[in-house]
N, C-alpha and C positions, 0 to 999 in steps of 0.2 A: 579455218576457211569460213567458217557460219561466222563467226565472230567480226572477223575483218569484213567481211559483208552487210554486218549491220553497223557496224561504225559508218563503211560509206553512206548507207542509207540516209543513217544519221546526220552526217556531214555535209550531204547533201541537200538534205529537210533546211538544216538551218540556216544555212546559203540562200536558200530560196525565199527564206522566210525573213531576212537580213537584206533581200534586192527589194522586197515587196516592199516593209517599211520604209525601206531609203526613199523609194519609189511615188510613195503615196505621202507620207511626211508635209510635203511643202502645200499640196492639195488639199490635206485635214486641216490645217494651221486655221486657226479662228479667229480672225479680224476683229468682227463686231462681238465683242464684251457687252457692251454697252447700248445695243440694240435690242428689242423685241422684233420677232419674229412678226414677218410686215409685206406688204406688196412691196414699197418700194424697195428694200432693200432686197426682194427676191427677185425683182426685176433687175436690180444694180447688179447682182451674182448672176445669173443668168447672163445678163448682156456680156460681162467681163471674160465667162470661160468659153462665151460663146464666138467674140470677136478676137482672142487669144487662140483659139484653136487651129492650128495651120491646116488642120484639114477640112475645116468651115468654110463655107461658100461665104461667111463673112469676117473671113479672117483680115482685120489690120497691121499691118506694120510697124513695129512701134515707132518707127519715127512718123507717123501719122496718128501716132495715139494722143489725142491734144485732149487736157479736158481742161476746161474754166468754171472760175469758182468767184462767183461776187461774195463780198466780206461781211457788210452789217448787217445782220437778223439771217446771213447765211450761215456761216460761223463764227461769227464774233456777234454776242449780245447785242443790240440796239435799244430795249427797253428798260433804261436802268440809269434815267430816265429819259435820254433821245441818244440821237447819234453819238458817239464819242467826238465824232470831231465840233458836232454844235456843244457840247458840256467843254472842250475843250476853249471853244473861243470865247465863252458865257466867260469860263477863268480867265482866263487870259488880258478880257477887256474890262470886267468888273470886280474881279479880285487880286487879282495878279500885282501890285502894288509899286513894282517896276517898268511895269506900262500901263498901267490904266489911264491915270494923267494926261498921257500923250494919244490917246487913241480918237480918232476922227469923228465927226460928229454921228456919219453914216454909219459908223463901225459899233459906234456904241450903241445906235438903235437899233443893228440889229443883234448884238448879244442882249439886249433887252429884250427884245422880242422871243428870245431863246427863253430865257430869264421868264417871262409872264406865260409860255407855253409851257413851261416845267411844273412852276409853281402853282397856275393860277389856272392851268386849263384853256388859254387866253388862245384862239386857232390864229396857227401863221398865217402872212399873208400868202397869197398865189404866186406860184413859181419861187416861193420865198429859197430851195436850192440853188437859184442863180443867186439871188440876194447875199444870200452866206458865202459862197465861193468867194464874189470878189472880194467881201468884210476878208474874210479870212486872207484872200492876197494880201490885201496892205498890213493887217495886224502882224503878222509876222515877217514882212520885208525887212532886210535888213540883215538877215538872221543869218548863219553860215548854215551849210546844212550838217553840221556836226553839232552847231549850237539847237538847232531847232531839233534834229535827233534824242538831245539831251533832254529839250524842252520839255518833248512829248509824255520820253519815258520816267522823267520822274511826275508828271502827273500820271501817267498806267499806275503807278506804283502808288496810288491812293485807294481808298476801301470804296470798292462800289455801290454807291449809296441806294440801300433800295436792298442790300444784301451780305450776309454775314459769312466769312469765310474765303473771300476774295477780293482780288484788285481790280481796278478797272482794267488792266494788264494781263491776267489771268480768265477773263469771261468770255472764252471757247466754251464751243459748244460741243463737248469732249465725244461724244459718239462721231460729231463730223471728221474729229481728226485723224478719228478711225481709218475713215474713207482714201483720207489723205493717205495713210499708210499701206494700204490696200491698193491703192491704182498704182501707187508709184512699184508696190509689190510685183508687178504684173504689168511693167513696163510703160507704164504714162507718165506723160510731162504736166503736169499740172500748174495752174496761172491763176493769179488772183487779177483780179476784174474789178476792178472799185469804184462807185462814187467818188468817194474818200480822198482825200488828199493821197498821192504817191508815197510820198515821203513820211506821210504818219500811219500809212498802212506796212512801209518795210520798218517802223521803227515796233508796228506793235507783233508783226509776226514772226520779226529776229529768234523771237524766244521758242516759238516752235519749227524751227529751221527749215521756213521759207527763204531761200537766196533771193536777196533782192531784184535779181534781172527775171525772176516769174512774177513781180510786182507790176501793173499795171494802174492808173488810178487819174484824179487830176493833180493838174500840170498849171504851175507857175513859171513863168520866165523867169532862167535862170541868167546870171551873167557874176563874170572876176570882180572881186573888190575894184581894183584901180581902172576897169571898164569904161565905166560913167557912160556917158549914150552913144559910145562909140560902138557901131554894128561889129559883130563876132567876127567879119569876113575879114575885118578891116583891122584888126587886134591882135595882138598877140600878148597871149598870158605871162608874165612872168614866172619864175620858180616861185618868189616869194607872195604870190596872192591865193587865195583861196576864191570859193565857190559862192556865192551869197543869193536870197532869195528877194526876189521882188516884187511889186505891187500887182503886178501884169496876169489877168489869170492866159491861159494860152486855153484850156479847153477844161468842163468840167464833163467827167468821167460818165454820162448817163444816155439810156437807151443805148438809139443808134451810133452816138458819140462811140458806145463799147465798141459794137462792131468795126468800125471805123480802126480804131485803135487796135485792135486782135490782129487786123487785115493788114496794118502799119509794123505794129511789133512781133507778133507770130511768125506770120505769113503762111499762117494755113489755118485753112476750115474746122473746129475743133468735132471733135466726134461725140464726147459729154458738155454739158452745160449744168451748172447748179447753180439757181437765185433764190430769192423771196418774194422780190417784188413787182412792179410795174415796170419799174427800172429795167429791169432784166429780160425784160421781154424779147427785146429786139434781137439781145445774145444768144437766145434759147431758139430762136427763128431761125436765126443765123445757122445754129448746128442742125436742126432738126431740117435746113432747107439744104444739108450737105448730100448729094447726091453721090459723089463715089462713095460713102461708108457708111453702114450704119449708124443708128444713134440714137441719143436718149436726152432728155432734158428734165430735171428733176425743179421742184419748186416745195421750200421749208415753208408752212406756216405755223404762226407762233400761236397754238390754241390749247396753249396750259396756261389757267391761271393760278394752280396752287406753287409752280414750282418756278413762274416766271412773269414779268408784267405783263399780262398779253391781254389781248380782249377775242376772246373765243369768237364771240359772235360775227365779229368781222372776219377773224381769221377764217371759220367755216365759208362765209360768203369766198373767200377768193379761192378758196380752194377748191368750190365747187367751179366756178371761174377757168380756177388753171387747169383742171381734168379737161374743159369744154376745149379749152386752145391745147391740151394733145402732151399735155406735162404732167410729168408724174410726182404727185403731191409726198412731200414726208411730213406725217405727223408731230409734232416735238412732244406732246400729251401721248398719248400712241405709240409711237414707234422707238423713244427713246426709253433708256433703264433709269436714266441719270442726265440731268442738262450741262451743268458745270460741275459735276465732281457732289459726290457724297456728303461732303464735307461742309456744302455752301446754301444756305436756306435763303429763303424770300424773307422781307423783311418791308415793313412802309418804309419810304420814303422821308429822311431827314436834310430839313433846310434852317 
């Protein structure tokens, strides 16, 4: 009788002790590897268990769990050494040796201009992001978007100049992706939000299994091969033509343009926002002006110089900046363990 009395004891201990771990399991699991312990990321954890909790006065829905994510100097490198997409048309128009030849007289001055601000420190002109969009429309008109797909990623699949141990295809900002794995853990829809061209931002984060319909970015008129200036309404596509891209920009991707575009493709107020820039402002407005649900707006600046091209000094300026507008700053010096991976050093710059 004693005996079969402490079995059940027994049996019952570890029963209990077997519902706890099951229990607590998903709640211990450690996202950020790759973080130092940081305001921002304790504000990220906090808001997450806080707006997840159904019994919080600020519990969301997860189908109102929207968060946006702009792409260059947010997670994907910018300094190394400009945008991907301006190092992209620099090639394309001055190296590229299957099109340079034919490239318009406009197109070529402004991948020179790309060209003398990389090498030579030479400052763009004003407003020079509309300047590039439209170079950028005509240089690649023409294109299918399976060809231009193709374009892109075999230049990703070149060495990041400026740095040893990866591609230009590879340069995430690997604690962010963290994040990414974390919200969608805990039920969010997450969206990229681009300057960027559309279609070179789904062709660079294919590889970290962004679906391209959370891809947001600018926008070229598309139209069928056999088209020609005949309007969409008035057309009908054949089996045999495909997609092609053309000279026309239709909208580039920046400030309020974002908002604009969330409000089009979403169709809801997101609850997170994460940017870098000036750019992103409007977007970070946008969430933080969402009155049903809480929310938070986070802002990366780039103020490591040992592990990344950055200029501290500025970056400090904006960051002090982005606290004043009510955004919560992440360090990349600071707050990360690691930028791109262990693996990958700074290096100068080779031209």
């Amino acid at each position: 009788m004693k005996t079969t009395k402490l079995w059940l004891i027994a049996i019952i201990a570890c029963v209990t002790m077997m519902s706890s771990c099951s229990t607590n399991e998903p709640t211990k699991k450690n996202y950020f590897t790759l973080w130092n312990e940081c305001e921002a990321l304790t504000a990220l954890q906090e808001y997450v268990t806080d707006v997840t909790n159904p019994n919080s006065v600020n519990y969301i829905e997860p189908s109102d769990r929207i968060a946006t994510f702009d792409m260059d100097g947010t997670f994907v490198g910018e300094l190394y050494p400009s945008y991907f997409e301006y190092n992209l048309l620099e090639y394309r128009v001055l190296d590229d040796t299957t099109y340079r030849s034919q490239a318009p007289d406009d197109v070529r001055q402004t991948a020179q201009e790309i060209r003398d601000f990389v090498r030579n420190g030479t400052k763009l002109p004003d407003h020079f992001d509309m300047k590039h969009a439209y170079a950028a429309a005509k240089a690649y008109s023409g294109m299918t978007l399976a060809q231009f797909d193709r374009y892109v990623k075999t230049y990703a699949a070149k060495p990041a100049n400026g740095f040893t141990g990866m591609t230009y295809g590879q340069s995430f900002y690997k604690p962010m992706l963290e994040v990414f794995k974390y919200l969608e853990a805990n039920g969010f829809t997450y969206y990229i939000v681009s300057g960027s061209d559309r279609f070179i931002c789904r062709a660079l984060t294919e590889s970290i299994g962004i679906n391209p319909n959370r891809v947001i970015g600018m926008d070229v008129r598309l139209q069928s091969t056999l088209q020609g200036t005949e309007a969409g309404v008035n057309y009908t596509m054949g089996k045999e033509e495909d997609i092609v891209r053309t000279d026309e920009l239709i909208i580039k991707n920046l400030k309020t343009n974002k908002v604009l575009q969330i409000a089009q493709e979403i169709g809801k107020v997101p609850v997170l926002s994460f940017g870098n820039s000036g750019g992103d402002c409007a977007m970070h407005n946008y969430c933080l002006g969402n009155t049903e649900h809480k929310t938070l707006a986070f802002m990366l600046i780039a103020d490591d110089e040992a592990r990344d091209h950055a200029n501290r000094d500025k970056a400090l300026k904006l960051g002090g900046q982005w606290r004043e507008a009510g955004y919560i700053v992440i360090s990349m010096r600071d707050d990360f363990k690691t930028i791109y991976g262990y693996n990958v050093e700074k290096t100068d710059f080779s031209f």
